[in-house]
PDB file of N, CA, C and O in Angstrom:
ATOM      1  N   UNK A   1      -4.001   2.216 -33.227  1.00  0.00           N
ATOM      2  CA  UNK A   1      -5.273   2.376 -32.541  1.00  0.00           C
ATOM      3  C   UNK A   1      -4.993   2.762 -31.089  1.00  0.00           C
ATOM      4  O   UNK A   1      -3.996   2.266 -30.565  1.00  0.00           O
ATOM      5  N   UNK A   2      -5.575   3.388 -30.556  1.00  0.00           N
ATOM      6  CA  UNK A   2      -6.048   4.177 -29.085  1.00  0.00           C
ATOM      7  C   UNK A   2      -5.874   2.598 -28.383  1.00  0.00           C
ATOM      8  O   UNK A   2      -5.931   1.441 -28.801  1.00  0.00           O
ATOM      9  N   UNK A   3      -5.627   3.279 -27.061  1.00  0.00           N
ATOM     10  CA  UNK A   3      -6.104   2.781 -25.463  1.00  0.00           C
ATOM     11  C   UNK A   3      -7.390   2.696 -25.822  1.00  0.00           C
ATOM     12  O   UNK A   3      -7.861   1.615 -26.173  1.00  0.00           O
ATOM     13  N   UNK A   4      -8.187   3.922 -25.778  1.00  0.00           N
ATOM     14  CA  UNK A   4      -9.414   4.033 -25.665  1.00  0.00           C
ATOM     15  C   UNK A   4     -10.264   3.196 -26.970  1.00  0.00           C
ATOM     16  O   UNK A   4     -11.116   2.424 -26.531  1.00  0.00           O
ATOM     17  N   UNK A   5     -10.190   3.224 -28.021  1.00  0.00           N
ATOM     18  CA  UNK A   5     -10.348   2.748 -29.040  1.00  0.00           C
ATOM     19  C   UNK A   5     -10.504   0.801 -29.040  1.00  0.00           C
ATOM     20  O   UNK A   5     -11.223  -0.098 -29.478  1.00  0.00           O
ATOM     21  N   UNK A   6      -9.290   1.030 -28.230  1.00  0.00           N
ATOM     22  CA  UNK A   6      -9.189  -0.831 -28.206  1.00  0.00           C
ATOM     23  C   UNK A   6     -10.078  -1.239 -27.106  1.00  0.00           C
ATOM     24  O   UNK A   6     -10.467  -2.405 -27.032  1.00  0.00           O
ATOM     25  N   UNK A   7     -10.413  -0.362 -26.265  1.00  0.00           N
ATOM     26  CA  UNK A   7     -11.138  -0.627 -24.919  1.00  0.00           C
ATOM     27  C   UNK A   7     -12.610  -1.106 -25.344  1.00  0.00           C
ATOM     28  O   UNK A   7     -13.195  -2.186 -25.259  1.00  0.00           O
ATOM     29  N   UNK A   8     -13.046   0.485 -25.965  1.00  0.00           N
ATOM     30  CA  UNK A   8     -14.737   0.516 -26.914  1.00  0.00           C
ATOM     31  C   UNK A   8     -14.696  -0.957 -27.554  1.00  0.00           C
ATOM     32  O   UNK A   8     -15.492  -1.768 -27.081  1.00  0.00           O
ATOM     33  N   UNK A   9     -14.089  -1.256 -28.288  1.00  0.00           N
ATOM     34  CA  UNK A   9     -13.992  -2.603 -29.433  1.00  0.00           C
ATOM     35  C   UNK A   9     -14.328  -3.526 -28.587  1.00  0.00           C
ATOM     36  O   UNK A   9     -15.418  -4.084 -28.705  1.00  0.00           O
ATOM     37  N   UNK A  10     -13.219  -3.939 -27.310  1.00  0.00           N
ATOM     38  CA  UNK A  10     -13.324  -4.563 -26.802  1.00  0.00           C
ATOM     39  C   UNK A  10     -14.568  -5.081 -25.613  1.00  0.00           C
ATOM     40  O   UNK A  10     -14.789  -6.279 -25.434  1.00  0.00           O
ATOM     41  N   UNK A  11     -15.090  -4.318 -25.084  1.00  0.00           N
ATOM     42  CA  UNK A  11     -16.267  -3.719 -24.230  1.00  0.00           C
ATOM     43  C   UNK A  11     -17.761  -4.120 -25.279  1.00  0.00           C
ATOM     44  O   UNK A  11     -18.659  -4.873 -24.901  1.00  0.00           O
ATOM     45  N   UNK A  12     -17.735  -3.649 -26.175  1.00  0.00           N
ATOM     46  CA  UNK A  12     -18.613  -4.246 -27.635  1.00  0.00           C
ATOM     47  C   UNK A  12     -18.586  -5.650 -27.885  1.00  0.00           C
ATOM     48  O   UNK A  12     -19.657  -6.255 -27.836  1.00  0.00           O
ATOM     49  N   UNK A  13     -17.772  -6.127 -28.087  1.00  0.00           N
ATOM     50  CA  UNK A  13     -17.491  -7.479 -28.193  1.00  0.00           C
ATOM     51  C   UNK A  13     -17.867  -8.111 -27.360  1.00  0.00           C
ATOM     52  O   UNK A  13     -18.648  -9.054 -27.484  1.00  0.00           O
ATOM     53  N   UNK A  14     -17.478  -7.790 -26.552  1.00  0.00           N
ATOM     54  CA  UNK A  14     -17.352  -9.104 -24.862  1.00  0.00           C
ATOM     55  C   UNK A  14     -19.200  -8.614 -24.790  1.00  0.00           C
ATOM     56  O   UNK A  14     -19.856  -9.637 -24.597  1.00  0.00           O
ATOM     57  N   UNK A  15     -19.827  -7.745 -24.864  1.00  0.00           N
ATOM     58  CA  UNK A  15     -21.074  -7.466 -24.401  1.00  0.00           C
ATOM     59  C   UNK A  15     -22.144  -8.284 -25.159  1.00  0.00           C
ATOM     60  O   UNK A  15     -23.305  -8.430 -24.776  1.00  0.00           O
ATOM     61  N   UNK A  16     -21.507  -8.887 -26.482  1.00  0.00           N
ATOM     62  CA  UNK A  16     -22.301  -9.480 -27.622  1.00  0.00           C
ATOM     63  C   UNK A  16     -21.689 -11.025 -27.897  1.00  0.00           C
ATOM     64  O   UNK A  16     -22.045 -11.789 -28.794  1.00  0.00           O
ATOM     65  N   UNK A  17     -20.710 -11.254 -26.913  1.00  0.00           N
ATOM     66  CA  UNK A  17     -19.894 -12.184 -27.552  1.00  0.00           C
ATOM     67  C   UNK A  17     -21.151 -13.654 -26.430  1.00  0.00           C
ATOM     68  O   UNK A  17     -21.614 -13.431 -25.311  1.00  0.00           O
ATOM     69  N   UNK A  18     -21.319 -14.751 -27.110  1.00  0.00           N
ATOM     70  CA  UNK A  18     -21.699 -15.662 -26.620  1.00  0.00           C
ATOM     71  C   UNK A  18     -21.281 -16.576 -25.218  1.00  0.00           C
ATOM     72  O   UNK A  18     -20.746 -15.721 -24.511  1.00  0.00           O
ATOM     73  N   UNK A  19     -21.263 -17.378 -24.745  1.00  0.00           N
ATOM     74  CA  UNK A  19     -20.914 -18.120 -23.280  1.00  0.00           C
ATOM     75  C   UNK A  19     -19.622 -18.531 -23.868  1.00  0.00           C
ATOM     76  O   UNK A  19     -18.564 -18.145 -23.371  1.00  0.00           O
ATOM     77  N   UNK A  20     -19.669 -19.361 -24.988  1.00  0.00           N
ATOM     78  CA  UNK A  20     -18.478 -20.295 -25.432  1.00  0.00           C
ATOM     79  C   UNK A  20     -17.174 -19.315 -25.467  1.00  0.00           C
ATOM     80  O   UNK A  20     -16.157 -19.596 -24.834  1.00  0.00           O
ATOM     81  N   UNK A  21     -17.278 -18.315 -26.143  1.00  0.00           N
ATOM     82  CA  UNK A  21     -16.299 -17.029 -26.396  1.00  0.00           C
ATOM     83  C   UNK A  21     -15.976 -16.628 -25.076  1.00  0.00           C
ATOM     84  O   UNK A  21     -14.815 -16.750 -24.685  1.00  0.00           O
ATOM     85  N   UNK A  22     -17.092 -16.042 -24.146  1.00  0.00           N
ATOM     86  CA  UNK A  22     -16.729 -15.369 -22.859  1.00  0.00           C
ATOM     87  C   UNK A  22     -15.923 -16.050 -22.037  1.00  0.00           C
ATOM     88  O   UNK A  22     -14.946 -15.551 -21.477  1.00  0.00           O
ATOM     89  N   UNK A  23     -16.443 -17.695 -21.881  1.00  0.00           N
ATOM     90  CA  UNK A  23     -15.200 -18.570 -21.468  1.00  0.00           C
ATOM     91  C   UNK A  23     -13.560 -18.310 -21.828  1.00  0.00           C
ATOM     92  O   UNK A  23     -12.623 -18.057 -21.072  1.00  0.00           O
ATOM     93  N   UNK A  24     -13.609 -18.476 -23.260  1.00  0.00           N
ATOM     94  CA  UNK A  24     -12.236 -18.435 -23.808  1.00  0.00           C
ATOM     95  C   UNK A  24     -11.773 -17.250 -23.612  1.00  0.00           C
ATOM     96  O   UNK A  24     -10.571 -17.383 -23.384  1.00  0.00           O
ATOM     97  N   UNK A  25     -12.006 -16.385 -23.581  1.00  0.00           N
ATOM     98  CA  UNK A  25     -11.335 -15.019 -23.587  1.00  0.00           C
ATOM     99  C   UNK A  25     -10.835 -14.638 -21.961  1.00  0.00           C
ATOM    100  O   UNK A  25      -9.881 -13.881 -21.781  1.00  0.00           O
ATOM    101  N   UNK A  26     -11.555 -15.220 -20.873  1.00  0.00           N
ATOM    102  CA  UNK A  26     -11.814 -15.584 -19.029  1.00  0.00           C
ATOM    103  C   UNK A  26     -10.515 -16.169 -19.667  1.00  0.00           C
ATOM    104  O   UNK A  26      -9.589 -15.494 -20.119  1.00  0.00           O
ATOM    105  N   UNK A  27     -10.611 -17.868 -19.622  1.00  0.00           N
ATOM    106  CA  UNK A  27      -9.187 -18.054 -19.639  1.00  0.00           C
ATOM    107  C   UNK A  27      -8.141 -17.869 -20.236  1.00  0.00           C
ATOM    108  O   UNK A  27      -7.201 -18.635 -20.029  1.00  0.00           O
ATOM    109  N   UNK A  28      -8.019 -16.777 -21.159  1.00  0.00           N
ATOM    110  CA  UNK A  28      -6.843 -16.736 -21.617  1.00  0.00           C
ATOM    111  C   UNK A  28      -6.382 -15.480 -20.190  1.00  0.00           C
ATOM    112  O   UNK A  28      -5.307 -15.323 -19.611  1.00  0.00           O
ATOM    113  N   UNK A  29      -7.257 -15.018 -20.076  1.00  0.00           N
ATOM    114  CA  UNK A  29      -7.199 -13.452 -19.052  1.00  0.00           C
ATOM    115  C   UNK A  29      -6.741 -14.019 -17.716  1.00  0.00           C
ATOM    116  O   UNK A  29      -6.039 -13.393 -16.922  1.00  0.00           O
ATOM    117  N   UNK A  30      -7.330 -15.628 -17.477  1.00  0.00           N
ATOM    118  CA  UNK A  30      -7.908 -15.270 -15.771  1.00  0.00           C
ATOM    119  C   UNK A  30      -6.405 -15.521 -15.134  1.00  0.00           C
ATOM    120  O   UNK A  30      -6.619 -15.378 -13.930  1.00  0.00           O
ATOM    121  N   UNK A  31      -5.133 -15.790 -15.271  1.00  0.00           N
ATOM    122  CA  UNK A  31      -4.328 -15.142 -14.432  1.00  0.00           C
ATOM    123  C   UNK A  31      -4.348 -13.635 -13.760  1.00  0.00           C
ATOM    124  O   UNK A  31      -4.489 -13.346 -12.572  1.00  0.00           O
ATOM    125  N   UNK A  32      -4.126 -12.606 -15.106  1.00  0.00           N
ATOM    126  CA  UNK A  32      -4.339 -11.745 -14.631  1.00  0.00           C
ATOM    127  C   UNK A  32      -5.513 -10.569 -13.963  1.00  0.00           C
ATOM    128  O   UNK A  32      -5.515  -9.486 -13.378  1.00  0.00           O
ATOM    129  N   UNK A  33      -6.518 -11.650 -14.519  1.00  0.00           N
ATOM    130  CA  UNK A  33      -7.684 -11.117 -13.866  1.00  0.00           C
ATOM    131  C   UNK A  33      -7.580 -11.792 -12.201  1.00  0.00           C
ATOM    132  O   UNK A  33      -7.843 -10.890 -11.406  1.00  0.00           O
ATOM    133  N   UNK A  34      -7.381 -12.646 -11.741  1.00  0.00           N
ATOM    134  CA  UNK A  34      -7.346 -13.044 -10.671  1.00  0.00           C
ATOM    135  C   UNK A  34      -6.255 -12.123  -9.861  1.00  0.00           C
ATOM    136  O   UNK A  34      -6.500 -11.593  -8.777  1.00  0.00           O
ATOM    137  N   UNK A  35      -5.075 -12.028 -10.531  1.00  0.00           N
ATOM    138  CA  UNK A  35      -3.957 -11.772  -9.677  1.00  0.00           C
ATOM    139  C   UNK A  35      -4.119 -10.033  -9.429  1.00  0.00           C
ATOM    140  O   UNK A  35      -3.525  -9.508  -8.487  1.00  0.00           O
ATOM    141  N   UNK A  36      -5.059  -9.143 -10.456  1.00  0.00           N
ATOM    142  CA  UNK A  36      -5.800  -8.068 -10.193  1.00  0.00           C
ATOM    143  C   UNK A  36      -6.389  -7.714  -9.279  1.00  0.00           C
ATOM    144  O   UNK A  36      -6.325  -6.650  -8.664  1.00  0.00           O
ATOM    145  N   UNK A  37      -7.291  -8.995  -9.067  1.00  0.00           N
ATOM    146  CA  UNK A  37      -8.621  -8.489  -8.045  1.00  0.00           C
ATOM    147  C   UNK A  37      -8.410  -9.353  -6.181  1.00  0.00           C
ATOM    148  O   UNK A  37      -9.166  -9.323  -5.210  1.00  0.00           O
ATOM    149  N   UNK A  38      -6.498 -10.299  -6.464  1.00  0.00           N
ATOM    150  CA  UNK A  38      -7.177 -10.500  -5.145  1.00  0.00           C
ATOM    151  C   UNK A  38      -5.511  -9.746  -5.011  1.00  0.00           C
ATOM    152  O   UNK A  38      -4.520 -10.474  -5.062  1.00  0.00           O
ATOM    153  N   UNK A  39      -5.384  -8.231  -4.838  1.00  0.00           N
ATOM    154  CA  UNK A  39      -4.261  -7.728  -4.667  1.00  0.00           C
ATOM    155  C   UNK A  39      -3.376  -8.165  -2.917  1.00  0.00           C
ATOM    156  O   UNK A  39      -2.197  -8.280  -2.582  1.00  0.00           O
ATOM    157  N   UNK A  40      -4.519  -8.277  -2.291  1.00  0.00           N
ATOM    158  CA  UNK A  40      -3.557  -8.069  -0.987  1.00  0.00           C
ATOM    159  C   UNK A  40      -2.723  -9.745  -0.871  1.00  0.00           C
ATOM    160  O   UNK A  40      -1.614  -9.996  -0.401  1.00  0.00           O
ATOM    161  N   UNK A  41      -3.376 -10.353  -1.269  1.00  0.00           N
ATOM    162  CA  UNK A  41      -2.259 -11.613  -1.669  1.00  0.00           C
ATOM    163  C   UNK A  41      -0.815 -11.469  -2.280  1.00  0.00           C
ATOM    164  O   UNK A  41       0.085 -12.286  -2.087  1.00  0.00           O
ATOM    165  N   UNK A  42      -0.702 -10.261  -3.084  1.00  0.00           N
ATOM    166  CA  UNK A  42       0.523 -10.255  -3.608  1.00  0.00           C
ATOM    167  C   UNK A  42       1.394  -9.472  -2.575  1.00  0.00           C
ATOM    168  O   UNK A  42       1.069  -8.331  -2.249  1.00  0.00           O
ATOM    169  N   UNK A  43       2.588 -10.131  -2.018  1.00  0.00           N
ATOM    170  CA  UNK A  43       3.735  -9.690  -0.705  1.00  0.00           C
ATOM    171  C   UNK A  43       4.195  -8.238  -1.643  1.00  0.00           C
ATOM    172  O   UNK A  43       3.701  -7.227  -1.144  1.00  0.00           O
ATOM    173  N   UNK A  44       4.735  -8.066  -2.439  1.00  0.00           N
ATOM    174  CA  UNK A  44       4.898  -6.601  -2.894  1.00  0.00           C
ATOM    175  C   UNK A  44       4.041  -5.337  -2.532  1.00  0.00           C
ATOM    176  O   UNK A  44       4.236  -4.250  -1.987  1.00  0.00           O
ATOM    177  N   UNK A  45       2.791  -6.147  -3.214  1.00  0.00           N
ATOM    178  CA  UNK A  45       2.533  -4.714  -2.819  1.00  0.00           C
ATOM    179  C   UNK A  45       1.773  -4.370  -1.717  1.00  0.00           C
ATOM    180  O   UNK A  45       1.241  -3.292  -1.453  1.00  0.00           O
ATOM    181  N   UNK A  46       1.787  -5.759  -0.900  1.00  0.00           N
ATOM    182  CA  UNK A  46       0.852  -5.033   0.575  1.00  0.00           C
ATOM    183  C   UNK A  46       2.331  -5.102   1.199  1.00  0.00           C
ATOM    184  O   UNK A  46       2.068  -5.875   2.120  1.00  0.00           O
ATOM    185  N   UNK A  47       3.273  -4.919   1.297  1.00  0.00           N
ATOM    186  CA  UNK A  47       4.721  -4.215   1.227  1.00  0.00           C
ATOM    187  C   UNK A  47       4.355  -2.703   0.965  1.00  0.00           C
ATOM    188  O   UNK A  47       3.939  -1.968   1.861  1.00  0.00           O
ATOM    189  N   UNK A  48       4.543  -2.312  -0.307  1.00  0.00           N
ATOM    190  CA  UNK A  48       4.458  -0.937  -0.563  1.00  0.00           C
ATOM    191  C   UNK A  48       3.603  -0.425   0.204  1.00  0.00           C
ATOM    192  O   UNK A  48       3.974   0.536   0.879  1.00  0.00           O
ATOM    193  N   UNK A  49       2.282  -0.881   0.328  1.00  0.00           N
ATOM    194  CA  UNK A  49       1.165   0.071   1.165  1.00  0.00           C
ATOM    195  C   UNK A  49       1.455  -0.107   2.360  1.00  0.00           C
ATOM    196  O   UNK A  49       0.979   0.757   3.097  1.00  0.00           O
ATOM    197  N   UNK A  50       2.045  -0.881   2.851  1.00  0.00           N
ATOM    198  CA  UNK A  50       2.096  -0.721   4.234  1.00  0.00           C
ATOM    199  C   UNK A  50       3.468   0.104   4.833  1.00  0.00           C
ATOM    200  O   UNK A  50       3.718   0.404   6.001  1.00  0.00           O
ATOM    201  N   UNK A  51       4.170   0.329   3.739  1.00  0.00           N
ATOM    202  CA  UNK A  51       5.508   1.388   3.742  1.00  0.00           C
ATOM    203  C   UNK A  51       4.872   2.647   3.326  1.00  0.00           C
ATOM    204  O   UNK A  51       5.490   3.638   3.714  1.00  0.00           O
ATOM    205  N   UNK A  52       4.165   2.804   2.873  1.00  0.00           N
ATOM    206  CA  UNK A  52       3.379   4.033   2.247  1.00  0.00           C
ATOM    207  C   UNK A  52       2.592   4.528   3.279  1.00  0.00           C
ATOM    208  O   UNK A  52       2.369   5.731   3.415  1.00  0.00           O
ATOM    209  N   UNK A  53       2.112   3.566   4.096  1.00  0.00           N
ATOM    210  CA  UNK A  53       1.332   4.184   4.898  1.00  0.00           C
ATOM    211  C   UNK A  53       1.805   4.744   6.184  1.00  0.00           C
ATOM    212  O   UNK A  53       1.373   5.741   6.761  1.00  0.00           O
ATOM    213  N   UNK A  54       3.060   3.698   6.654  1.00  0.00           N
ATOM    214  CA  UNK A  54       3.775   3.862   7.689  1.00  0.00           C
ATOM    215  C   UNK A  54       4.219   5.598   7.695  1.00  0.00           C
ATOM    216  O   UNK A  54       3.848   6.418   8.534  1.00  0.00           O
ATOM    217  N   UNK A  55       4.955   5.811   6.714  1.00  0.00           N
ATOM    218  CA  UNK A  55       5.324   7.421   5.939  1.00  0.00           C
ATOM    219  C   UNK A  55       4.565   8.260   6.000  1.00  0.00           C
ATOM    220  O   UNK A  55       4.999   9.367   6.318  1.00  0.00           O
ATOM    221  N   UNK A  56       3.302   8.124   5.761  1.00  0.00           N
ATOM    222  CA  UNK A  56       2.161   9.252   6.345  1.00  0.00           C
ATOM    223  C   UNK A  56       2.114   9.232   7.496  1.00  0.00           C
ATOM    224  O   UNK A  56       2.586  10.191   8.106  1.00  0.00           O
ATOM    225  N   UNK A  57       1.490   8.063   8.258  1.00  0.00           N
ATOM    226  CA  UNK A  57       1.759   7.889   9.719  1.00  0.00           C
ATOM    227  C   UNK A  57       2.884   8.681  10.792  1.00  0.00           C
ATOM    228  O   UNK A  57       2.493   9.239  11.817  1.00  0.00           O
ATOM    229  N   UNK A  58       4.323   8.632  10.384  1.00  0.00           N
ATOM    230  CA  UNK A  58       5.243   9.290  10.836  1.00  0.00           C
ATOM    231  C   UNK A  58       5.728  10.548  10.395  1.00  0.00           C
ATOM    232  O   UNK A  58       6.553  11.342  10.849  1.00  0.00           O
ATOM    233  N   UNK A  59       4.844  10.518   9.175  1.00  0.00           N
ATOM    234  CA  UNK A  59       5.422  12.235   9.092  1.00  0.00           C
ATOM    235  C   UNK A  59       6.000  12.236   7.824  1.00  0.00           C
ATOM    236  O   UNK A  59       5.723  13.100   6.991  1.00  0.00           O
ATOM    237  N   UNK A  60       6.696  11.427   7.643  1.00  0.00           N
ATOM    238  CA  UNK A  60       8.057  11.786   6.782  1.00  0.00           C
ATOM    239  C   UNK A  60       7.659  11.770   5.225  1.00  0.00           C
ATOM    240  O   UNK A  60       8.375  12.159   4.302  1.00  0.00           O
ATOM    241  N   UNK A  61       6.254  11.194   5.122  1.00  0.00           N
ATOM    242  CA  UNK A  61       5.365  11.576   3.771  1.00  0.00           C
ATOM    243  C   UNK A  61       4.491  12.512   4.023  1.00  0.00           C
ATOM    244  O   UNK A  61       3.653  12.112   4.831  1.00  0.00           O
ATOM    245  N   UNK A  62       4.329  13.575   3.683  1.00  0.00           N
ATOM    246  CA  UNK A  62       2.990  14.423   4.100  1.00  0.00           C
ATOM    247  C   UNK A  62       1.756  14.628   3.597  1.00  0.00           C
ATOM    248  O   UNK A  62       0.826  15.189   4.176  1.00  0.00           O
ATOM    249  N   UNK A  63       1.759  14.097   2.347  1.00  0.00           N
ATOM    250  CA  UNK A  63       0.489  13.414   1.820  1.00  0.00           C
ATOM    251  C   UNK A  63      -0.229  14.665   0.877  1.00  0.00           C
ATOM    252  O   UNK A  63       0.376  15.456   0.153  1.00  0.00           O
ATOM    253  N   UNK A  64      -1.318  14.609   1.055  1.00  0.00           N
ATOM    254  CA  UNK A  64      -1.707  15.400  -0.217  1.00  0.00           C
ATOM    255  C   UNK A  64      -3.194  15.996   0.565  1.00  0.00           C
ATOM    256  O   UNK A  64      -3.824  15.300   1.361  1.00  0.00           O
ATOM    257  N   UNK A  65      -3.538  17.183   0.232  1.00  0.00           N
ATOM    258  CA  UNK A  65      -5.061  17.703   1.534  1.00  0.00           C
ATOM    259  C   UNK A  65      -5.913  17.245  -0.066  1.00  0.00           C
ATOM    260  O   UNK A  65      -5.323  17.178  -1.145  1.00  0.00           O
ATOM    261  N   UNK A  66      -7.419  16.969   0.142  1.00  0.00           N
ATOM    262  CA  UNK A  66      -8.447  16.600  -0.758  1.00  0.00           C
ATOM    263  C   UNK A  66      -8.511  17.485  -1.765  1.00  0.00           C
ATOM    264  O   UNK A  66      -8.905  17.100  -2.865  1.00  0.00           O
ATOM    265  N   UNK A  67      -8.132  18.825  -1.554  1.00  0.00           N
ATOM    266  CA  UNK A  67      -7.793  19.983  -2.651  1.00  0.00           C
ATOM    267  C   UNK A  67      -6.916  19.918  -3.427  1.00  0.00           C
ATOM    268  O   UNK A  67      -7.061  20.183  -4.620  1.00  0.00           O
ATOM    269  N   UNK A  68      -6.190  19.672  -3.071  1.00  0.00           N
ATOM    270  CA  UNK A  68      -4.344  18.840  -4.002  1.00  0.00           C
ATOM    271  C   UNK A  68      -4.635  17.968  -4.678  1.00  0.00           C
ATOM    272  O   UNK A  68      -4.525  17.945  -5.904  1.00  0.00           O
ATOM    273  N   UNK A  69      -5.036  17.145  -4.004  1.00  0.00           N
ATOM    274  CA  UNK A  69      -5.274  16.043  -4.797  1.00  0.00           C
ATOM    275  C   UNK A  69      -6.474  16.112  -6.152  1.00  0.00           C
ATOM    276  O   UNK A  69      -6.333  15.516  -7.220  1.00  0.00           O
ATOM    277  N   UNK A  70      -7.128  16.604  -5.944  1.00  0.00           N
ATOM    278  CA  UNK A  70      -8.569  16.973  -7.014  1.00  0.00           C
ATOM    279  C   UNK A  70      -7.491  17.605  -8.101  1.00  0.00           C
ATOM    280  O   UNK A  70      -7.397  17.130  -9.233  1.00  0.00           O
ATOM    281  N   UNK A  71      -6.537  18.926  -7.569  1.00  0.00           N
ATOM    282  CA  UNK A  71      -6.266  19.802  -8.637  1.00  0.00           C
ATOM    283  C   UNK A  71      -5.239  18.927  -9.439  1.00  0.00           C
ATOM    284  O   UNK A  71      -5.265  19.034 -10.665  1.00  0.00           O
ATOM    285  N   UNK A  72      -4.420  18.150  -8.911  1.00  0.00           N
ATOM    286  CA  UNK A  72      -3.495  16.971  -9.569  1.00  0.00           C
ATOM    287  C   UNK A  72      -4.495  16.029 -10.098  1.00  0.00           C
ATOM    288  O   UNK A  72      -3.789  15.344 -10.839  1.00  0.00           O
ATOM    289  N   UNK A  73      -5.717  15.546 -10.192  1.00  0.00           N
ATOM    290  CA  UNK A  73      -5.822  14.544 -10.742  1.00  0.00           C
ATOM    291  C   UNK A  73      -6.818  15.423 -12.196  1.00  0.00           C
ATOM    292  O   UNK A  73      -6.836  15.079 -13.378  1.00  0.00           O
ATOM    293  N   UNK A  74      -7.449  16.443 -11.630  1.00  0.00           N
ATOM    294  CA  UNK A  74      -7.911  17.806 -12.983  1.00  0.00           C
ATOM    295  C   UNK A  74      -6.690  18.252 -13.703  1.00  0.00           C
ATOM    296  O   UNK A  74      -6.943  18.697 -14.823  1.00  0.00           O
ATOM    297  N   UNK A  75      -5.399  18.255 -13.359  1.00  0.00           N
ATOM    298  CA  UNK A  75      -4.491  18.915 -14.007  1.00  0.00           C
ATOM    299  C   UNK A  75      -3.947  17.420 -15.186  1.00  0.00           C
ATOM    300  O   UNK A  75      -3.847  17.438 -16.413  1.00  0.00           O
ATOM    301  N   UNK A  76      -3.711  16.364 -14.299  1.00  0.00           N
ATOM    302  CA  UNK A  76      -3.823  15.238 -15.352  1.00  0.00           C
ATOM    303  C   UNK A  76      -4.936  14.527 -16.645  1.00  0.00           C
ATOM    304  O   UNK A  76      -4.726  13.923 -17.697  1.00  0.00           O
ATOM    305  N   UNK A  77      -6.300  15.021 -15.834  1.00  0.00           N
ATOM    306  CA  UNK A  77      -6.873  14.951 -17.060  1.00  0.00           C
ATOM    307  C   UNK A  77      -7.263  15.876 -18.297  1.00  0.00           C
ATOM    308  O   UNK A  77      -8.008  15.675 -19.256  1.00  0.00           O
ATOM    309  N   UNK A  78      -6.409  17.066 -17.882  1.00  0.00           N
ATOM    310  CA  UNK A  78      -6.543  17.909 -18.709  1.00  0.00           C
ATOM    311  C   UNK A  78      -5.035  17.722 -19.987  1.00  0.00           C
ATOM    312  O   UNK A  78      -5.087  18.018 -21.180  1.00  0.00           O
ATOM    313  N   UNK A  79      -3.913  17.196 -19.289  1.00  0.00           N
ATOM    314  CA  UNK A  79      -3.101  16.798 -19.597  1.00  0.00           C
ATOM    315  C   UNK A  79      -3.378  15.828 -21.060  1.00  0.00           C
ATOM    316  O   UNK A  79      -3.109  16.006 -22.248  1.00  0.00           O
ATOM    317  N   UNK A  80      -4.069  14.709 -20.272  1.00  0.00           N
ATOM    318  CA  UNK A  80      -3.661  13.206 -21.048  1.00  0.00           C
ATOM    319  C   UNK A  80      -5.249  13.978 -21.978  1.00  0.00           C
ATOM    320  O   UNK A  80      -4.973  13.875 -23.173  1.00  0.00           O
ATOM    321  N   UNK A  81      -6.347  14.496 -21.869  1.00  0.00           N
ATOM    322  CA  UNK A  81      -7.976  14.450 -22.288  1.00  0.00           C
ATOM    323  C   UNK A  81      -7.520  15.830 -23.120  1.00  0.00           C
ATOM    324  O   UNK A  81      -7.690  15.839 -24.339  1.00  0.00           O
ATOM    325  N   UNK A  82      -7.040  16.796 -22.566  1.00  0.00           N
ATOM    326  CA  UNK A  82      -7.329  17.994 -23.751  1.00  0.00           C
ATOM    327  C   UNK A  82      -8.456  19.050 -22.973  1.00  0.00           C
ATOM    328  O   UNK A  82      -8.882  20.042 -23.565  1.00  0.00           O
TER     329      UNK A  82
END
């Protein structure tokens, strides 16, 4: 079965599923739902972004103009979508 496939199922479910269920399924998740949504807590990666950013800042990354970036993220979904 699909990414996408397991997503729909899943998205269906949780939308119909009762309080008692929505609980259980929260905690089996809520590590990683927590450790998801409060990212800048994690030292890695407000590490990376702040090395990432430093690199644009100085130059030595040159980053991508809003046109680049559109045609890389159209060229990927044409890629992975068809």
């Amino acid at each position: 079965m699909t990414s996408t496939a397991l997503r729909t199922k899943l998205y269906d479910y949780i939308r119909e599923a009762d309080d008692k269920k929505l609980k259980a399924i929260y905690r089996l998740l809520e590590d990683d739902i927590e450790g998801a949504s409060e990212w800048w807590k994690d030292k890695h990666m407000v590490a990376e972004l702040e090395e990432r950013y430093e690199a644009l800042v100085s130059g030595k990354d040159k980053g991508l103009s809003k046109e680049e970036l559109s045609a890389a993220i159209d060229k990927a979904r044409k890629k992975k979508y068809g």
